[in-house]
BATOR-928588 format. One record per residue (C-alpha): residue number from 1; x, y, z. Coordinates in steps of 0.1 Angstrom, whole numbers, plus 2048, in hexadecimal, padded with zeros to 3 digits. Layout:
BATOR-928588
NODE | NUM | X | Y | Z
...
This chain:
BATOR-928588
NODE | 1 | EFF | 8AF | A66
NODE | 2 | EDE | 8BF | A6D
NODE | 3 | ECB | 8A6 | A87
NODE | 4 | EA6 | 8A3 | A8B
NODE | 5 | E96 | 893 | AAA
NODE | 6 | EB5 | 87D | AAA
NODE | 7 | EB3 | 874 | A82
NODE | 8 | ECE | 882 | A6C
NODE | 9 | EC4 | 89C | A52
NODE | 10 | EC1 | 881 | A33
NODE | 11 | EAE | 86F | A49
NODE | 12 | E96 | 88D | A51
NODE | 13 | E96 | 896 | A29
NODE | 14 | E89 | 870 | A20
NODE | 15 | E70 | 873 | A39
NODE | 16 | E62 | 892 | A33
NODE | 17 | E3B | 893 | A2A
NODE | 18 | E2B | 890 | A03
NODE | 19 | E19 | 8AE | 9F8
NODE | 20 | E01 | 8B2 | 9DB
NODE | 21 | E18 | 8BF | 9C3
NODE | 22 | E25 | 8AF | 9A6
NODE | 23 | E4B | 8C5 | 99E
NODE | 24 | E51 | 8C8 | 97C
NODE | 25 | E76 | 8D2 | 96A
NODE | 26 | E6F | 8DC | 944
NODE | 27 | E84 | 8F7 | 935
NODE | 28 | E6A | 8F9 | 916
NODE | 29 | E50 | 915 | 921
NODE | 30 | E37 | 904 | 903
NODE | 31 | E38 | 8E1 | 916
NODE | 32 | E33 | 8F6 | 939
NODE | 33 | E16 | 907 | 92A
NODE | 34 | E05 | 8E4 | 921
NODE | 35 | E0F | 8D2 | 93E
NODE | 36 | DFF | 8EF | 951
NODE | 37 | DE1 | 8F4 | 93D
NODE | 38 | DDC | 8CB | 941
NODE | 39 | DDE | 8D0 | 965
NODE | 40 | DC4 | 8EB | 96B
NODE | 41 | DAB | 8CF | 951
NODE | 42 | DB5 | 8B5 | 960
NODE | 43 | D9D | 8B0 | 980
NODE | 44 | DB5 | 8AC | 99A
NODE | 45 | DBF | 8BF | 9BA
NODE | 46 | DE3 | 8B9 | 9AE
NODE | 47 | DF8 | 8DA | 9AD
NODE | 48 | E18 | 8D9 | 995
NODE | 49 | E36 | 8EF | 99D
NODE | 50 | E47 | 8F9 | 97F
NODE | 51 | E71 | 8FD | 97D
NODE | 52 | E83 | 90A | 95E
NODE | 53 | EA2 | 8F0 | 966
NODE | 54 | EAB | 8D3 | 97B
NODE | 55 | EC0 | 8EC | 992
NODE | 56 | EA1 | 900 | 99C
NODE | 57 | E8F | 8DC | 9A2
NODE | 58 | EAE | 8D2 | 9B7
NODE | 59 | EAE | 8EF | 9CB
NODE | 60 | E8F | 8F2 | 9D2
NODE | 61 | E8A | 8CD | 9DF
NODE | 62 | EA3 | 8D7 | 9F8
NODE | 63 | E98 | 8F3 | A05
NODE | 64 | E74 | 8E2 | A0B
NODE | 65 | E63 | 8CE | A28
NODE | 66 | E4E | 8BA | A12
NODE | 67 | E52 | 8A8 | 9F6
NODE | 68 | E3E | 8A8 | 9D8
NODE | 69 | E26 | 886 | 9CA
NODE | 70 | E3B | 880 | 9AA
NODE | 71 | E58 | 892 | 999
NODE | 72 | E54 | 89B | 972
NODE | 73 | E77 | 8A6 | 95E
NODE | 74 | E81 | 8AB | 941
NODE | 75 | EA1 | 89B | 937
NODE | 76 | EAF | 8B9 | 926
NODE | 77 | EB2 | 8DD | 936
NODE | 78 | EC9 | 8FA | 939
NODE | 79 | EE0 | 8FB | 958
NODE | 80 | ED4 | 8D8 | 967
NODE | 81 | EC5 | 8BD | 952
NODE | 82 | EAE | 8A6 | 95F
NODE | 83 | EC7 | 885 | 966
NODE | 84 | EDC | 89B | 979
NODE | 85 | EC1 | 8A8 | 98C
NODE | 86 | EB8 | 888 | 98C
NODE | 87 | EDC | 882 | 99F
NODE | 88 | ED7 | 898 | 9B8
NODE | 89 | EBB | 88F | 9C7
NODE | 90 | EBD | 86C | 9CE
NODE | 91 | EE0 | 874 | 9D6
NODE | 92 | EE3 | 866 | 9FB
NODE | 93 | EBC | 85E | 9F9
NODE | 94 | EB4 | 883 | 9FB
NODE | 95 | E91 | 87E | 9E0
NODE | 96 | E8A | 859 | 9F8
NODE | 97 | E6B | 84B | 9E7
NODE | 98 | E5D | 867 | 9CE
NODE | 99 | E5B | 85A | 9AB
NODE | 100 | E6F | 868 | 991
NODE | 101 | E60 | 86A | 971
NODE | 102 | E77 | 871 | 952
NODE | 103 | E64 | 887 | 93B
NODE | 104 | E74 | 88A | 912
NODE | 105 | E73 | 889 | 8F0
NODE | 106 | E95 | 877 | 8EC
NODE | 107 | E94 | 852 | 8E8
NODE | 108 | EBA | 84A | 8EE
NODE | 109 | EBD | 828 | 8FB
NODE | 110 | EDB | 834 | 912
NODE | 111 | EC6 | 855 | 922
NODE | 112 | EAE | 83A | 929
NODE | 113 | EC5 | 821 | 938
NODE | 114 | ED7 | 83F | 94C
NODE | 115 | EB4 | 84E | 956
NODE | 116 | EAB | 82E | 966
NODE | 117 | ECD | 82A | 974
NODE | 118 | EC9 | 849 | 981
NODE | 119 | EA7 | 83E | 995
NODE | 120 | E8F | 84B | 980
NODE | 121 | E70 | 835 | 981
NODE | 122 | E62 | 83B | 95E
NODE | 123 | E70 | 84D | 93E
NODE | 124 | E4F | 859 | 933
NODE | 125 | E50 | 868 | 90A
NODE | 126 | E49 | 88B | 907
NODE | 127 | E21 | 88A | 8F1
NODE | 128 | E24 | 899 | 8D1
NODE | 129 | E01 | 8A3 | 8D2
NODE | 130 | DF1 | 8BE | 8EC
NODE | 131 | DD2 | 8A8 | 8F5
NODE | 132 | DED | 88D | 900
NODE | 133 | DF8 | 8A5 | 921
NODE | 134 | DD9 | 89A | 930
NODE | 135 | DE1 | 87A | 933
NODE | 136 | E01 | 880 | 93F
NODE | 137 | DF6 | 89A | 957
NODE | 138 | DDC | 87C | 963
NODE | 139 | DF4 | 85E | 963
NODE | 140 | E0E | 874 | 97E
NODE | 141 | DEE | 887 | 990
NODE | 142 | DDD | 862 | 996
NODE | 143 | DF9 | 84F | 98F
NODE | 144 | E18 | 858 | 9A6
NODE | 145 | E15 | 83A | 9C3
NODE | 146 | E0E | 81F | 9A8
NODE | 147 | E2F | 830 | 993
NODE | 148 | E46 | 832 | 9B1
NODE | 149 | E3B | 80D | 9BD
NODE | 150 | E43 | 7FE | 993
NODE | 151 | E64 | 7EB | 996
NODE | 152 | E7A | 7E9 | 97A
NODE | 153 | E75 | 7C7 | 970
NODE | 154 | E4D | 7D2 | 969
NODE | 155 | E60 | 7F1 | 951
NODE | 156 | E67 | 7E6 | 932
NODE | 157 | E86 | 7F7 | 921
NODE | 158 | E7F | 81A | 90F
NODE | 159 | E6C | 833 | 910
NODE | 160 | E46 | 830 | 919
NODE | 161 | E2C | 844 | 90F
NODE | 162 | E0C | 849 | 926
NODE | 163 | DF7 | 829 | 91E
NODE | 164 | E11 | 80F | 91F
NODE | 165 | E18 | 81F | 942
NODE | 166 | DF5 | 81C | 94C
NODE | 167 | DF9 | 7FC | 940
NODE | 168 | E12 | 7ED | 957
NODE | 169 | E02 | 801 | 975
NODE | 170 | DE3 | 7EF | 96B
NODE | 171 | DF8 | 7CE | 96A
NODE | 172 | E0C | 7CE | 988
């Protein structure tokens, strides 16, 4: 194991700084189009990084020093999806306090349940109209300490869409 002024390697990877950079996993090239388009609106100094899978995310949060503000994924994707990415980051601590936010269109009571089983902090539905991006691009640009400090008994079961998150935030 790796060792790091006398820490072990997990150690050094929960630790490491928070950049400004919200990582986002969405196979859909439409939905990366409006999430980035909502970005460069949105008045923020918040950069997304886009990955086509949740193996690409994973990978790439390993290989880094930093850490990003929030993570965004979709729960479906080629190769990796986004609970198994999911997985493998807070496998052993590895993702230490970064928020997780779920990001789909499914409503399955049991992806939810294993989403926030998995440590996601919020399942977050996927808008079905473009001007709605915005506010999710907002609520995880302004939003990521008040997400990752929510506890689960403020979440209430399913998915959320952007005001009842702002919501709770607003509440707790």
């Amino acid at each position: 194991m790796l060792a790091t002024q006398g820490k072990s390697y997990d150690q050094h990877r929960r630790m490491r700084a928070v950049s400004n950079e919200i990582w986002v996993a969405e196979d859909n090239a439409d939905v990366r189009l409006m999430l980035d388009r909502a970005f460069k609106r949105a008045i923020t100094d918040v950069r997304p990084i886009f990955f086509p899978n949740g193996a690409e995310l994973v990978e790439h949060f390993n290989e880094q020093r930093t850490r990003p503000k929030l993570l965004l994924l979709d729960l479906q994707m080629p190769v990796m999806d986004g609970l198994e990415a999911l997985k493998h980051l807070r496998k052993d601590g590895g993702c230490g306090p970064t928020p997780v936010v779920i990001f789909s269109s499914h409503e399955d009571p049991e992806l939810i349940r294993a989403a926030y089983f998995s440590g996601a902090k919020l399942y977050l539905k996927k808008p079905q109209r473009l001007e709605e991006y915005s506010e999710v691009v907002k609520l995880c640009a302004s939003g990521a300490e008040a997400i990752g400090q929510l506890t689960a008994s403020a979440i209430p079961p399913g998915a959320l869409d952007v005001k009842r998150v702002l919501k709770l935030i607003a509440e707790t």
